[in-house]
N, CA and C atoms as an extended XYZ file, in Angstrom:
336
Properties=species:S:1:pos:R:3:atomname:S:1:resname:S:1:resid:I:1 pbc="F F F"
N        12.636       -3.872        6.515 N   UNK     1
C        13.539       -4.784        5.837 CA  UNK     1
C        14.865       -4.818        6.569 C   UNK     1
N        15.534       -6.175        6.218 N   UNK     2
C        16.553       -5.838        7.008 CA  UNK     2
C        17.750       -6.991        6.320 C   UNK     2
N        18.961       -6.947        6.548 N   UNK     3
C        20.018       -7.505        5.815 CA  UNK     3
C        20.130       -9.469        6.495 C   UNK     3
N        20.115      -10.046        6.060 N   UNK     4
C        20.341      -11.205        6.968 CA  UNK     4
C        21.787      -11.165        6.867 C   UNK     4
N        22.512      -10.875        8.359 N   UNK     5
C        23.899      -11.444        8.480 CA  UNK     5
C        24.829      -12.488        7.608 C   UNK     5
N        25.571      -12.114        6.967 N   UNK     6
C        26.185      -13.034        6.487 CA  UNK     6
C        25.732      -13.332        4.747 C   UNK     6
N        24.862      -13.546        4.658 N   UNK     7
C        24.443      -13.476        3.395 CA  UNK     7
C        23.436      -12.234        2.379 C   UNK     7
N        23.394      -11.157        3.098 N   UNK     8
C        22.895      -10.290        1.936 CA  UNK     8
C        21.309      -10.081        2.025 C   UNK     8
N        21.145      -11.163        2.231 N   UNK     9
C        19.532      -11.836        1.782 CA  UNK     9
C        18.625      -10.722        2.235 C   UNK     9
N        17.272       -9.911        1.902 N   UNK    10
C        16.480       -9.038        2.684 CA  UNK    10
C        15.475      -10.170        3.302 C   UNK    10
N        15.068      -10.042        4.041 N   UNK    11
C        14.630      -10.525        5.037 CA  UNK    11
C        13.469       -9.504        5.865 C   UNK    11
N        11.863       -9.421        6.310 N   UNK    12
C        11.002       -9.159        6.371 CA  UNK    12
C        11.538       -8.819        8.149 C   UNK    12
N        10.974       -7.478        8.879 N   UNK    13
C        11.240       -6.858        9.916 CA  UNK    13
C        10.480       -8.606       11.191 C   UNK    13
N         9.934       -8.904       10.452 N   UNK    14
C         9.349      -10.168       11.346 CA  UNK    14
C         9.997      -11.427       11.499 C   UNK    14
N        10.457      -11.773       10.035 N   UNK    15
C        11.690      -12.539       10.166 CA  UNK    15
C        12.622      -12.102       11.272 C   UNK    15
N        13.213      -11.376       11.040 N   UNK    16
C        14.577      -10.644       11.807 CA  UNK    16
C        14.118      -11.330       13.233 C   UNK    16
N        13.393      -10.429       13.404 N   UNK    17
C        12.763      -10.883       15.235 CA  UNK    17
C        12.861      -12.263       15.204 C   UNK    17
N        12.158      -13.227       14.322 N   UNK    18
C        12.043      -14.601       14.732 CA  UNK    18
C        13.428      -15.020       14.748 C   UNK    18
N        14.456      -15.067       14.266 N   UNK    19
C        16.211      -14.922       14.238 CA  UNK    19
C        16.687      -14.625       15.343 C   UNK    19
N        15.486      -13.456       16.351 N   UNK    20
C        16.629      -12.450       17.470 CA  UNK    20
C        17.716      -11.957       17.102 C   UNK    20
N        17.547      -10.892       15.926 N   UNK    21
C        18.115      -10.231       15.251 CA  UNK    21
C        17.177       -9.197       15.918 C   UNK    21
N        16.152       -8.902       16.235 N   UNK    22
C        15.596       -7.282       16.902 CA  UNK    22
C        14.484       -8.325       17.898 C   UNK    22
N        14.706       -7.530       19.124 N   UNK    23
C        14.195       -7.683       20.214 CA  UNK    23
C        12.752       -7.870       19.838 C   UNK    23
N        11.661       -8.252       19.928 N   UNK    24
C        10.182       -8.936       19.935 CA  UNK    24
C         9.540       -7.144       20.135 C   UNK    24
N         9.905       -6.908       21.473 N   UNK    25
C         8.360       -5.466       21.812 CA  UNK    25
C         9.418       -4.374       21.050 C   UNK    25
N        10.807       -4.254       20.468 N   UNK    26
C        10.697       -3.072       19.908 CA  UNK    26
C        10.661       -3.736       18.083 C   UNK    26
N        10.549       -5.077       17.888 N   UNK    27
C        10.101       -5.081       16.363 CA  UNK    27
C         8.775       -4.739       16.245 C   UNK    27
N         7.837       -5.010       17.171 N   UNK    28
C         6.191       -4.590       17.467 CA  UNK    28
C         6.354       -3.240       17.126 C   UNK    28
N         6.905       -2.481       17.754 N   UNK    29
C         6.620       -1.300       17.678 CA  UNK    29
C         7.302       -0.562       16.559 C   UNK    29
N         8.287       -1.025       15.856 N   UNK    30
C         8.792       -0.828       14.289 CA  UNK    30
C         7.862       -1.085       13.497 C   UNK    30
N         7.280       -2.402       13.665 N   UNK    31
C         5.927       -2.821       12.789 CA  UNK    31
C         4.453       -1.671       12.997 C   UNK    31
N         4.011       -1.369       14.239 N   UNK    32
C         3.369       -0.498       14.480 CA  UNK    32
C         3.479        0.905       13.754 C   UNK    32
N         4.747        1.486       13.841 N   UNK    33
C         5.718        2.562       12.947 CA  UNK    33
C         4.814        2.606       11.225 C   UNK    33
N         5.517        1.199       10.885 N   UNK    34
C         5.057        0.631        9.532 CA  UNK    34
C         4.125        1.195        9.441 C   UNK    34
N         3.269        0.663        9.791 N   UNK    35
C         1.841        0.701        9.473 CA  UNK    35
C         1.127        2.436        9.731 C   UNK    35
N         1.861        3.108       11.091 N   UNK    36
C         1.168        4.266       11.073 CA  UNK    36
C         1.801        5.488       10.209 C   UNK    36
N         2.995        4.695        8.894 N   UNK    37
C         3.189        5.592        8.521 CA  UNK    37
C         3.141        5.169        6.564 C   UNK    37
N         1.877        3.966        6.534 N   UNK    38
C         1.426        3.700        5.280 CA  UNK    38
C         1.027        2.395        4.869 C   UNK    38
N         1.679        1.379        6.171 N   UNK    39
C         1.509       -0.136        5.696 CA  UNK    39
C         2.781       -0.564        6.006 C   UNK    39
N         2.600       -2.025        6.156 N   UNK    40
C         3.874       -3.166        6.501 CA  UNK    40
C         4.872       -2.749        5.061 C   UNK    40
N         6.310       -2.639        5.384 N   UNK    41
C         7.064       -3.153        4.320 CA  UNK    41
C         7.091       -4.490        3.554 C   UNK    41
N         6.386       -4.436        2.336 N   UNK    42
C         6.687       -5.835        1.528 CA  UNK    42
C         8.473       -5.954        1.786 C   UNK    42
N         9.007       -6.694        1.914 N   UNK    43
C        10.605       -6.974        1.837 CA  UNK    43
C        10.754       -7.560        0.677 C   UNK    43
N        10.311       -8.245       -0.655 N   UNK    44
C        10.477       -8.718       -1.918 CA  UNK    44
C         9.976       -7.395       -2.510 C   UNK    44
N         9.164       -6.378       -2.813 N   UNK    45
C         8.631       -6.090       -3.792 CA  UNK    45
C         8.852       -4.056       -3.270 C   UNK    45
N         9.043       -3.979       -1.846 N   UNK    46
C         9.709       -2.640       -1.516 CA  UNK    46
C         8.869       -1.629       -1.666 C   UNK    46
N         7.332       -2.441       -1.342 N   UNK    47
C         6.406       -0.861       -0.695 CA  UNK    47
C         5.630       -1.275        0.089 C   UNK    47
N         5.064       -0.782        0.408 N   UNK    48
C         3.859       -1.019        1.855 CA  UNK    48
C         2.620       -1.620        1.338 C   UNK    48
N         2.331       -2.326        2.020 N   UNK    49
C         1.238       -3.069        2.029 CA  UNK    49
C         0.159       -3.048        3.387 C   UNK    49
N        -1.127       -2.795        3.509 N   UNK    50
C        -2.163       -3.110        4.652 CA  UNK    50
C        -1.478       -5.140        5.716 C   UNK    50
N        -1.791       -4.304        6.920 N   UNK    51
C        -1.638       -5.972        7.767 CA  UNK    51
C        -2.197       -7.180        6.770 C   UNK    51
N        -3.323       -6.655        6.673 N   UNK    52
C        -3.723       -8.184        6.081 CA  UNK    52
C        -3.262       -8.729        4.892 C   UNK    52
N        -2.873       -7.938        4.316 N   UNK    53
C        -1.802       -8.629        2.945 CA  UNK    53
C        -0.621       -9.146        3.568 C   UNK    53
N         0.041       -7.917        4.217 N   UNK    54
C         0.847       -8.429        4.390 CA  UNK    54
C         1.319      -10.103        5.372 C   UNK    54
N        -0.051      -10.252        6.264 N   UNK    55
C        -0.215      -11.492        6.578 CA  UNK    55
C        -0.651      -13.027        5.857 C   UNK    55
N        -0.937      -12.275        4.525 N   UNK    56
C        -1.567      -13.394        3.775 CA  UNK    56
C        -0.174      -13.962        2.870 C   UNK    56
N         0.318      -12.987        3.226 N   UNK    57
C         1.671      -13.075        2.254 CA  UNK    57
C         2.705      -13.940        2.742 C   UNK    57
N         2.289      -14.031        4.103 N   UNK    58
C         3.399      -14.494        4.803 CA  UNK    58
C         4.470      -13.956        5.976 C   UNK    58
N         4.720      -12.409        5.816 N   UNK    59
C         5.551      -11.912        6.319 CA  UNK    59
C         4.935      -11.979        7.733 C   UNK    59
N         4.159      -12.312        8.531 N   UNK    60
C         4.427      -12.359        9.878 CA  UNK    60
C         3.642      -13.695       10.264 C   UNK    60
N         3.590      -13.881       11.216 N   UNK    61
C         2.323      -15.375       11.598 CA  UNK    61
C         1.256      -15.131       12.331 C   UNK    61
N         0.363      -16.117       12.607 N   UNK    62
C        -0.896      -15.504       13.372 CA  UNK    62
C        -0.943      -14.687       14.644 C   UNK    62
N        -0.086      -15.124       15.552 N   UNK    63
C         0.207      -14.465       16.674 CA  UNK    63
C         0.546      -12.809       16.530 C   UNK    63
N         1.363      -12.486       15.489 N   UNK    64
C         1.670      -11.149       15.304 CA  UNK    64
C         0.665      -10.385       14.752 C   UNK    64
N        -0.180      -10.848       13.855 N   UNK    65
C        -0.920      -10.544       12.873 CA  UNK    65
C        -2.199      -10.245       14.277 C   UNK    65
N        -2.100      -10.950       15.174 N   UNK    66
C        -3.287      -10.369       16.246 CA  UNK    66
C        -3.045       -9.375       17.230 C   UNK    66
N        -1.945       -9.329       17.418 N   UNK    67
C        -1.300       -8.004       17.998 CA  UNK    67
C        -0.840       -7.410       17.104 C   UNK    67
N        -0.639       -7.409       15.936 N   UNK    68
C        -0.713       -5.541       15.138 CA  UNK    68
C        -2.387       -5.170       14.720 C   UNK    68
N        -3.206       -6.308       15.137 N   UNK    69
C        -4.688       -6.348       14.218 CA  UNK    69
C        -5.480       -6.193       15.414 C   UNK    69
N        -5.425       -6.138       17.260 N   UNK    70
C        -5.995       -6.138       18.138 CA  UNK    70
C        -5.939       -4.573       18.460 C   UNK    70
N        -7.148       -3.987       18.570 N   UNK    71
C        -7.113       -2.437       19.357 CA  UNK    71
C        -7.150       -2.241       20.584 C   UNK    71
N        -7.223       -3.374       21.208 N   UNK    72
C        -6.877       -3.929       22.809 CA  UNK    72
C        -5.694       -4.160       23.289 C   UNK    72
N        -4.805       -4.048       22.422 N   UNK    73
C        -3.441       -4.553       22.577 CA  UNK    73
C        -2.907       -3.767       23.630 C   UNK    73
N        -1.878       -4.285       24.631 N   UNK    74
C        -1.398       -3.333       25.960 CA  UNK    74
C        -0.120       -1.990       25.088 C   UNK    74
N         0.195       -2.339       23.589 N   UNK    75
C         1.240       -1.619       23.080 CA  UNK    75
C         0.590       -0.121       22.905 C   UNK    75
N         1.310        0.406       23.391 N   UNK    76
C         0.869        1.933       23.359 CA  UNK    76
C         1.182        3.089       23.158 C   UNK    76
N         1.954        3.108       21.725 N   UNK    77
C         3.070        3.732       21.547 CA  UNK    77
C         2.502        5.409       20.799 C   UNK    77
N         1.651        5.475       20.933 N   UNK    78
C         0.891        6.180       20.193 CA  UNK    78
C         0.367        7.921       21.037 C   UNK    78
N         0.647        8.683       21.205 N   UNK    79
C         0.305        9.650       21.645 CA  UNK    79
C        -0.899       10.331       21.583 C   UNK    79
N        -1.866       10.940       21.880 N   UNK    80
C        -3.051       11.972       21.452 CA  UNK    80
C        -2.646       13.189       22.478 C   UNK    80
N        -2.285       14.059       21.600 N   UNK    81
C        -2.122       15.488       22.129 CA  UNK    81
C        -3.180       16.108       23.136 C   UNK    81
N        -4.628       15.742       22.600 N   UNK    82
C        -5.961       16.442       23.427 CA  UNK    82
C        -5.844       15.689       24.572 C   UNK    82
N        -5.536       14.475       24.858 N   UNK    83
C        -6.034       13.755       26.108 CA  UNK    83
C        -4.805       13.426       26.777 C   UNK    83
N        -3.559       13.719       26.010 N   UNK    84
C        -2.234       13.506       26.838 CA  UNK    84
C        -2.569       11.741       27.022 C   UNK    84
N        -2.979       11.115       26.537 N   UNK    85
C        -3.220        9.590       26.862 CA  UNK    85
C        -2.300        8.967       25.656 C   UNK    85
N        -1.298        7.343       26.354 N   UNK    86
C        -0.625        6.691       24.993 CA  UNK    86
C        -2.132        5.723       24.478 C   UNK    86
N        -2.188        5.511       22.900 N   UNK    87
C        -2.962        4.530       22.345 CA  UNK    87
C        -2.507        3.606       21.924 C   UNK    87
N        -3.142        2.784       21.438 N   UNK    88
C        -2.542        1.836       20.312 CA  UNK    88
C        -2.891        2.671       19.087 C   UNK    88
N        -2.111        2.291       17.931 N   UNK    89
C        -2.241        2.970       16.842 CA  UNK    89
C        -4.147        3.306       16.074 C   UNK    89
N        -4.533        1.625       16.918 N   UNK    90
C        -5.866        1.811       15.985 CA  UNK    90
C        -7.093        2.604       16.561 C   UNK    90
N        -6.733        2.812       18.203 N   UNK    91
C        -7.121        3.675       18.928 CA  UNK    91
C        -7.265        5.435       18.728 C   UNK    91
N        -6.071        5.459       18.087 N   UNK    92
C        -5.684        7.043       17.770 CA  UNK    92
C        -6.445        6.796       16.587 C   UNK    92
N        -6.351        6.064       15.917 N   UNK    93
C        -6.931        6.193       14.229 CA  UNK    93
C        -8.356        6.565       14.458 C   UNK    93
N        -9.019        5.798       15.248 N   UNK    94
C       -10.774        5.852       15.526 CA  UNK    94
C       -10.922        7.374       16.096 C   UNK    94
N       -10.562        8.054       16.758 N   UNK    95
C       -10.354        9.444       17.064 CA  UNK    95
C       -10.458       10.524       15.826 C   UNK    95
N        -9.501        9.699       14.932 N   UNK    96
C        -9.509       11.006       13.502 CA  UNK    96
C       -10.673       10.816       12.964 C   UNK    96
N       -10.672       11.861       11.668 N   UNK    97
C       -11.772       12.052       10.643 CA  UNK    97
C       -11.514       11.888        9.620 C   UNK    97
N       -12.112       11.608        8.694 N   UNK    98
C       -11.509       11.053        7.022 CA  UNK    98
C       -11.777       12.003        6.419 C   UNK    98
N       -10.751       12.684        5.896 N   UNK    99
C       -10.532       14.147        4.950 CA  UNK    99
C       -11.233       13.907        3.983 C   UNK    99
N       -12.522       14.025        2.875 N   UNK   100
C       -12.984       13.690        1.889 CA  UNK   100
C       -12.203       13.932        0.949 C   UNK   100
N       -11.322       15.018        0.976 N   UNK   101
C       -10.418       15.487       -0.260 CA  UNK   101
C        -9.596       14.746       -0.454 C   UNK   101
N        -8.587       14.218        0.277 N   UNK   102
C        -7.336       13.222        0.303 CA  UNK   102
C        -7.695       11.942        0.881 C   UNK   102
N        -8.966       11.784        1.519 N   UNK   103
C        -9.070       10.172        1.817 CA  UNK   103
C        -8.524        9.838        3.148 C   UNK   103
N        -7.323       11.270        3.730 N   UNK   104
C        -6.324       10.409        5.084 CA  UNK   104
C        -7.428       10.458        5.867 C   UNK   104
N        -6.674        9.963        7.110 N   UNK   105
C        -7.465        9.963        8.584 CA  UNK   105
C        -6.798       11.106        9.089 C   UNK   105
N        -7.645       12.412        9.522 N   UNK   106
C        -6.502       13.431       10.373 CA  UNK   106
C        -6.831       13.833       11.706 C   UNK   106
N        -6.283       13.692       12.675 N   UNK   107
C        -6.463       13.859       13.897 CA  UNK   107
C        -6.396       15.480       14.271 C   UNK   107
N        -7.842       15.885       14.539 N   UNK   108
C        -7.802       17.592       15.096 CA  UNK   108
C        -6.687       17.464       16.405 C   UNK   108
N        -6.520       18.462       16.280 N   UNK   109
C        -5.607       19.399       17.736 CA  UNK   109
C        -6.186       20.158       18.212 C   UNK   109
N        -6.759       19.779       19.587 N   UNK   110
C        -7.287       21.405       19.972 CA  UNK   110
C        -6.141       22.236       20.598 C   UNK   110
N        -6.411       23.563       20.289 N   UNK   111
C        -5.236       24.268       20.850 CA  UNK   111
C        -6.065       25.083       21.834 C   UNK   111
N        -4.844       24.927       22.893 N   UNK   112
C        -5.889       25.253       24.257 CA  UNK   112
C        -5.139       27.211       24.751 C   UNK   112
């Protein structure tokens, strides 16, 4: 979320960018953030939501919605400790295991 200059208004991290209010590859990677740490910020309603809501909703357009939704994407902001390699977020995700107890995705560490 973010303040629109001048008037107050909250305004969606995707908006902003379309304004050039935040640079394009580091709002990607704020949005990326988002998501690897629960979901897009709704900016009206002030919790996280999955990409695809949040695309149905409006807050970003098709173009974005295929680069936060592509696991091909060149963005690679994403670390894996075992392979020292950057991922894309959905890259690292396919790596983890789904905790049956809590549902997360958790990525082992091997400790060497």
């Amino acid at each position: 979320r973010a303040s629109e200059l001048y008037t107050e208004q909250t305004i969606s991290l995707f908006e902003a960018m379309h304004k050039d209010l935040i640079v394009k590859d580091h709002g990607i990677r704020l949005l990326e953030a988002q998501i690897a740490t629960g979901g897009i910020i709704d900016p009206v309603h002030s919790h996280r939501v999955p990409v695809e809501v949040a695309y149905k909703r409006g807050y970003f357009d098709k173009e974005m919605n295929q680069i936060l939704s592509d696991p091909t994407d060149d963005t690679k902001g994403f670390f894996d400790p075992n392979t020292h390699e950057n991922l894309t977020y959905m890259q690292l995700l396919e790596r983890g295991t789904l905790d049956p107890e809590t549902g997360l995705c958790l990525l082992s560490v091997n400790m060497k």
